[in-house]
C-alpha positions as CSV (number, residue, x, y, z in Angstrom):
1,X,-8.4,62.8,108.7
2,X,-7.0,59.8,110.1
3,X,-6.9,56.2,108.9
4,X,-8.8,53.6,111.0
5,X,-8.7,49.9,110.9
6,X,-10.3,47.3,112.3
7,X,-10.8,43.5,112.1
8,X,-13.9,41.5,112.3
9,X,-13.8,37.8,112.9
10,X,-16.4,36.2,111.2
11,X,-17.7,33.9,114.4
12,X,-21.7,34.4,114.4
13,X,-24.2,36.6,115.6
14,X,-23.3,39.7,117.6
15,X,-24.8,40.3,120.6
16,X,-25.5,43.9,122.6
17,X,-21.8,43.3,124.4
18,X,-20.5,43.3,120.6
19,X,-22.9,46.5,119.7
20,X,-22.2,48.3,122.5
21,X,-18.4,47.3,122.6
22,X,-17.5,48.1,119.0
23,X,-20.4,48.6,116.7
24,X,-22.1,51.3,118.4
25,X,-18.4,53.4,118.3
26,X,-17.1,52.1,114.5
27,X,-20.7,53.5,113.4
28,X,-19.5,57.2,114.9
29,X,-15.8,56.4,113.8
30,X,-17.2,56.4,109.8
31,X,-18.3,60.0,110.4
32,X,-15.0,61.3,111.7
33,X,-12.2,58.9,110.1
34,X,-11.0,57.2,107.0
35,X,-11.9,53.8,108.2
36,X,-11.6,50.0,106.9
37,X,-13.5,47.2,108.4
38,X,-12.6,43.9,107.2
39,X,-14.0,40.4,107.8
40,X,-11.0,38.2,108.7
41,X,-11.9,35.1,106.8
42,X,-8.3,34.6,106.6
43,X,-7.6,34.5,110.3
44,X,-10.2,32.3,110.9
45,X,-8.7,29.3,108.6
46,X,-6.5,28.8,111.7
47,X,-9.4,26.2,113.1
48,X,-10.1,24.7,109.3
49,X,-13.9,25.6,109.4
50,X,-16.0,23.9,106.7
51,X,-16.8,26.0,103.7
52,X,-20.2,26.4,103.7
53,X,-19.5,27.4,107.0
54,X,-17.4,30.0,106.7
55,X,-19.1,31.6,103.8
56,X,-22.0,31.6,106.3
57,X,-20.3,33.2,108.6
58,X,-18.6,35.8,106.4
59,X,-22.7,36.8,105.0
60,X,-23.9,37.0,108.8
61,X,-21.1,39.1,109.7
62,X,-21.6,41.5,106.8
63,X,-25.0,41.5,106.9
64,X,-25.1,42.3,111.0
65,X,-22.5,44.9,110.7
66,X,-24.6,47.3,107.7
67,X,-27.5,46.2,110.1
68,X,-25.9,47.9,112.9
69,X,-25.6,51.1,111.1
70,X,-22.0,50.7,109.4
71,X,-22.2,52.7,106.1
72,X,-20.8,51.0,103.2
73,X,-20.6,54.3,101.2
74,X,-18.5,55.9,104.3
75,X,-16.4,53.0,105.3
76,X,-14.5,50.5,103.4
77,X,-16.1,47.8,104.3
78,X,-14.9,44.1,102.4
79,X,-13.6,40.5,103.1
80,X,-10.2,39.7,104.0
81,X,-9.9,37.5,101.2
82,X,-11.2,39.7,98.8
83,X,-7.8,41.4,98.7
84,X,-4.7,38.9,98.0
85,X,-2.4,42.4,98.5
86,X,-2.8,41.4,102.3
87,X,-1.3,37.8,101.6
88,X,1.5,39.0,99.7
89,X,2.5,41.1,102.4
90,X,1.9,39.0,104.9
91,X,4.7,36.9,103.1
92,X,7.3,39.6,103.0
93,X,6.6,40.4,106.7
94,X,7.2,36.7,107.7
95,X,10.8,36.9,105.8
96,X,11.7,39.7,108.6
97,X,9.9,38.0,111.5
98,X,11.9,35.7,113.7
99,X,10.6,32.7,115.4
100,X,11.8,33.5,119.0
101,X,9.5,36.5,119.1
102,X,6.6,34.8,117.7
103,X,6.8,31.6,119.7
104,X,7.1,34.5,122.9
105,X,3.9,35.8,122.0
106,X,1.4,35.1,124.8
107,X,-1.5,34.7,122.4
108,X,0.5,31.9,120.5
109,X,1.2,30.2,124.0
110,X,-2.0,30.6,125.1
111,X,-3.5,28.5,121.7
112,X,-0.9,25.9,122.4
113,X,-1.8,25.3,126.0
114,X,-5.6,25.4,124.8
115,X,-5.5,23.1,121.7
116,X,-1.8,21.1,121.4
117,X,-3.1,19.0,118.6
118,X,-3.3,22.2,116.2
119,X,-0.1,24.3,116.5
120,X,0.3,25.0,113.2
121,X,2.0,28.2,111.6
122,X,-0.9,30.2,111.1
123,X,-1.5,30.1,114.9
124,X,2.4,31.1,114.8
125,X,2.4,33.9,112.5
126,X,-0.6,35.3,113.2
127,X,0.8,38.6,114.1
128,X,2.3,38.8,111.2
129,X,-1.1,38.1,109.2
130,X,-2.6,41.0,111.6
131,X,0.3,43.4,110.6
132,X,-0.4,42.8,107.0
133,X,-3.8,44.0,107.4
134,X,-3.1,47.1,109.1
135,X,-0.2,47.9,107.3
136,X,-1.5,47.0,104.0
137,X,-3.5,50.1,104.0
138,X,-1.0,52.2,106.5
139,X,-3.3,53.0,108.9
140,X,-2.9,55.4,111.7
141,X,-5.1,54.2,114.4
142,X,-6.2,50.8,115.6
143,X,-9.0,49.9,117.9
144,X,-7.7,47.1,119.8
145,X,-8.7,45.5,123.1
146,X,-6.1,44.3,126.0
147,X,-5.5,40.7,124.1
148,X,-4.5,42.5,121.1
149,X,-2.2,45.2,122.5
150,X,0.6,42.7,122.1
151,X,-0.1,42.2,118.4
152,X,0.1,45.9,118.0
153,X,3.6,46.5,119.4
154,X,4.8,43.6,117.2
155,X,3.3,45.5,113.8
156,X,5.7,48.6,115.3
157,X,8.1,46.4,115.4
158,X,7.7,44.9,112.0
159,X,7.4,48.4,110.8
160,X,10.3,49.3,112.3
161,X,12.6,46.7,111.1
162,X,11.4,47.0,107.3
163,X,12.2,50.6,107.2
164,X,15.5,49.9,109.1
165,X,16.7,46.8,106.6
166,X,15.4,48.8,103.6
167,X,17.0,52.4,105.0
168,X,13.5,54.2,104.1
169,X,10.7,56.0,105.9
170,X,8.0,54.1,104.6
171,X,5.3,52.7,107.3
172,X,4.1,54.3,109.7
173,X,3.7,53.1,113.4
174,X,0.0,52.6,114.0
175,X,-0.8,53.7,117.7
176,X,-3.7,52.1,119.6
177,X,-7.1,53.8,119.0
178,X,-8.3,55.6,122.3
179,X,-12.2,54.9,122.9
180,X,-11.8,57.4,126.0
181,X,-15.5,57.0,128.2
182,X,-17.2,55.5,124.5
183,X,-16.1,51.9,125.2
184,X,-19.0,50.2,126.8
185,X,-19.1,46.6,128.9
186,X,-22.0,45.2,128.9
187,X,-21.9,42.0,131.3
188,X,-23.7,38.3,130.9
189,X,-26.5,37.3,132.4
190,X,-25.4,34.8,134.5
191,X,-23.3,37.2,137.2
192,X,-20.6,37.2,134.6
193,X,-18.5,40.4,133.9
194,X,-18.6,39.6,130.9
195,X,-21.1,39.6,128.0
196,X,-20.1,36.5,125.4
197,X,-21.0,33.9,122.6
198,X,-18.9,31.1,124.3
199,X,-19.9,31.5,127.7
200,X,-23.7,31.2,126.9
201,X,-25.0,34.2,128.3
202,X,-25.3,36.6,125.3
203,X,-28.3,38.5,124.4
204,X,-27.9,38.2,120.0
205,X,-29.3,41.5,117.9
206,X,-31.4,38.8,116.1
207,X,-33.0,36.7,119.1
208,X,-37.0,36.7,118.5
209,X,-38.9,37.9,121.5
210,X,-39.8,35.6,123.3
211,X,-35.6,34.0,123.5
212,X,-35.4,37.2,124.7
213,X,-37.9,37.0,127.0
214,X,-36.6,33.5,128.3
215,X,-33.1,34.2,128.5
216,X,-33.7,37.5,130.2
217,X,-36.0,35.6,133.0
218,X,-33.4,32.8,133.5
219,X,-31.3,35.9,134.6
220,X,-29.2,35.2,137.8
221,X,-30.9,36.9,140.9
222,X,-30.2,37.3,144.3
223,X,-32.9,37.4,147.5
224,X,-33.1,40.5,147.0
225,X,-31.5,43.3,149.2
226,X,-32.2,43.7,153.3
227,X,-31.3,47.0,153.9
228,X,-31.3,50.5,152.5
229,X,-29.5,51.8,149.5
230,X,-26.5,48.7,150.0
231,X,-24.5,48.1,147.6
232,X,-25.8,45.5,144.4
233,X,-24.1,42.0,143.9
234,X,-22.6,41.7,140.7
235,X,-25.4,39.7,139.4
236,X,-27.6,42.2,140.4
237,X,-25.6,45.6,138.9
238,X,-24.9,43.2,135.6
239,X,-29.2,43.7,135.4
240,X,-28.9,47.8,135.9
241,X,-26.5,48.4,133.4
242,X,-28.0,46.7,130.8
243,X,-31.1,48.5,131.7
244,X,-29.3,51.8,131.5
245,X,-28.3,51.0,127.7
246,X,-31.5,49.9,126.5
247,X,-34.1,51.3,128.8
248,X,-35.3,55.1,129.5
249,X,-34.0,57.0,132.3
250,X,-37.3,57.2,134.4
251,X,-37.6,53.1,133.9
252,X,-34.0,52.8,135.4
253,X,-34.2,55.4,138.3
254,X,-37.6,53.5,139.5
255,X,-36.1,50.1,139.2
256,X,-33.3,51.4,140.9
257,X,-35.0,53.7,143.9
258,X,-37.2,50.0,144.4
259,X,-34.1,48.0,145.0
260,X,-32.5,50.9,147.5
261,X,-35.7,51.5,149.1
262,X,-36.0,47.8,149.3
263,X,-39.0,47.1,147.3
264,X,-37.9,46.0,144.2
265,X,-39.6,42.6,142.9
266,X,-37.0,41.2,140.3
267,X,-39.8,39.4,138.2
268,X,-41.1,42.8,137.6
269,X,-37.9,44.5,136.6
270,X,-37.2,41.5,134.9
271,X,-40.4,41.5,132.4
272,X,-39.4,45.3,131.7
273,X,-36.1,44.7,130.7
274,X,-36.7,42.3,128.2
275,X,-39.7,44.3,126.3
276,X,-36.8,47.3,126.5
277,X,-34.5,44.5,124.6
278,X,-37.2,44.3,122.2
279,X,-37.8,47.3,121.7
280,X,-34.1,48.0,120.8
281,X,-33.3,45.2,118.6
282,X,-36.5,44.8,116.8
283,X,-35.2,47.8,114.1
284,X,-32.0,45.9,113.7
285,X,-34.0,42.0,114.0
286,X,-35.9,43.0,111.4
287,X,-33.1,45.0,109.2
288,X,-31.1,41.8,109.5
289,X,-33.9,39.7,108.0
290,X,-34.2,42.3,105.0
291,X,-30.7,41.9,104.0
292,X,-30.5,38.3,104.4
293,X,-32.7,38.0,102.0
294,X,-31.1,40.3,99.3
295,X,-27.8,38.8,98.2
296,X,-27.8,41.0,94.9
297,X,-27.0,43.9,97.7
298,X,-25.0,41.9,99.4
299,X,-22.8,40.7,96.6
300,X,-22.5,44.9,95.6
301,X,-21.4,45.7,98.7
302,X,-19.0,43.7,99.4
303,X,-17.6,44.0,95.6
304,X,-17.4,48.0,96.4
305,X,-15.7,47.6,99.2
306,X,-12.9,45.0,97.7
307,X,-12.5,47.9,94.9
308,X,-12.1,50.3,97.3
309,X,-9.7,48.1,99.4
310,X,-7.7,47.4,96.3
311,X,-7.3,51.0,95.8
312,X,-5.2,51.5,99.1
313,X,-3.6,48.5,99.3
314,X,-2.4,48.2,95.5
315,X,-0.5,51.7,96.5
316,X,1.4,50.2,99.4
317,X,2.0,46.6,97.7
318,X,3.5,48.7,94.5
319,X,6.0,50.7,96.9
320,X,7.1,47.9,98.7
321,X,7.8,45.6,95.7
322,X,9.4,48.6,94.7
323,X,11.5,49.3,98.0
324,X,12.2,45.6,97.9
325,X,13.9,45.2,94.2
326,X,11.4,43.7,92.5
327,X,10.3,45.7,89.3
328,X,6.6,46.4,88.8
């Protein structure tokens, strides 16, 4: 059984492009891997947020996840600050990291064209902080998307040149984690290809009704089309294929005869696909409420998953103090 690992950045609510995206395939990963999910509380210092809001954050995040369907007794499921193993070798990784490489990294240049009046090292050595946490529990398989396949080569490389300066075999080289046809886009609502908190056109597990109902009617529309079977704007196909996640197969193939026989009335399709949203994030609306509400669960959870956590990562911190010099 492999070893999976994947971060979670604790930045609000998820929405159906983050269950469809991630959730939906880390809730079948827990049944066929040795997987850690981790909130990245430590990532997120890089933009000093305010405590309260953080610990917020961390809470929703946990809460939405075992919402979702992540199993806490299958996973190892825990706070990146919950285990300081990750911070002590995220030190020892920086002694063998060299600034060219880090300043070339296009995420780092990318948050310095984007915000020059907070470069600080964190920014700079965040793939350092990222290779800590997958090495930290030498995982085999990491699901990352296209911004992060850079950060993955570099925790090779850091890999690499620790079992080179050392002259041992120790880590492994974690290889990208393959969705194949799982990995799901679901797009915006406002013609976007996109689905996103930032952007303002997410659809959020824990919306009420009738914001779904609004934000679902605001949707972004054509005309409607002129002659048979033609091909759909993007607006237009961003409707369908959230319809074919959350909707029955008769209610899409009728929506989608109407538009190619030309009779489709958008306010009608419209109405149906937000009582569909309803209908599929009601369960989790309403599991997200129970757990909100029950931090005495909360606070076990995220205990068992620090033990568990501690259990793997105390193993590789051990070895490497070992490998190092320094006597345990």
């Amino acid at each position: 059984m492999e070893t999976v690992l994947s971060g979670i950045r604790p930045t609000g609510n998820l929405h159906l492009g983050n269950y469809f995206g991630a959730v939906k395939n880390f809730v079948k990963m827990q049944n066929e891997n040795n997987c850690f999910f981790f909130i990245a509380d430590y990532h997120s210092l890089t933009t000093h947020p305010h405590p309260e809001n953080l610990q917020q954050n961390v809470k929703q995040i946990l809460v939405e996840y075992l919402a979702a369907g992540i199993d806490p007794e299958k996973v190892t499921l825990y706070a990146q600050s919950d285990l300081p193993e990750t911070a002590e070798l995220y030190l020892i990784l920086n002694m063998n990291a060299y600034l060219g490489e880090l300043e070339r990294c296009a995420s780092f240049k990318d948050k310095v064209r984007q915000n020059p009046q907070n470069v600080n090292a964190g920014l700079l050595t965040y793939p350092t902080l990222m290779a800590a946490d997958i090495l930290i529990h030498r995982a085999d398989k990491v699901p990352v998307g296209k911004d992060q396949e850079q950060h993955l080569e570099m925790t090779r490389l850091f890999a690499n040149r620790f079992n080179r300066i050392y002259e041992v075999e120790f880590f492994k080289e974690p290889q990208a984690y393959n969705y194949g046809d799982n990995l799901v886009k679901i797009p915006g609502l406002d013609g976007s290809t996109k689905m996103g908190k930032s952007t303002g056109n997410a659809l959020f597990l824990n919306d009420e009704p009738e914001i779904i109902r609004k934000k679902v009617m605001k949707a972004k529309t054509d005309a409607g089309p002129t002659s048979m079977n033609q091909e759909k704007p993007q607006e237009i196909a961003n409707l369908f294929t959230i319809m074919q996640h959350v909707s029955t197969k008769d209610t899409y193939q009728f929506f989608n005869d109407s538009y190619n026989n030309c009779s489709i009335r958008y306010g009608d399709m419209k109405k149906q696909l937000a009582e569909d949203i309803i209908n599929f994030c009601t369960p989790i609306r309403e599991k997200i409420n129970e757990l909100s509400a029950n931090d005495e669960y909360l606070n076990k959870v995220r205990a068992m998953g620090a033990e568990k956590a501690h259990e793997s990562a105390s193993k590789t911190i051990r070895a490497v103090r070992e490998i190092i010099g320094f006597k345990n």
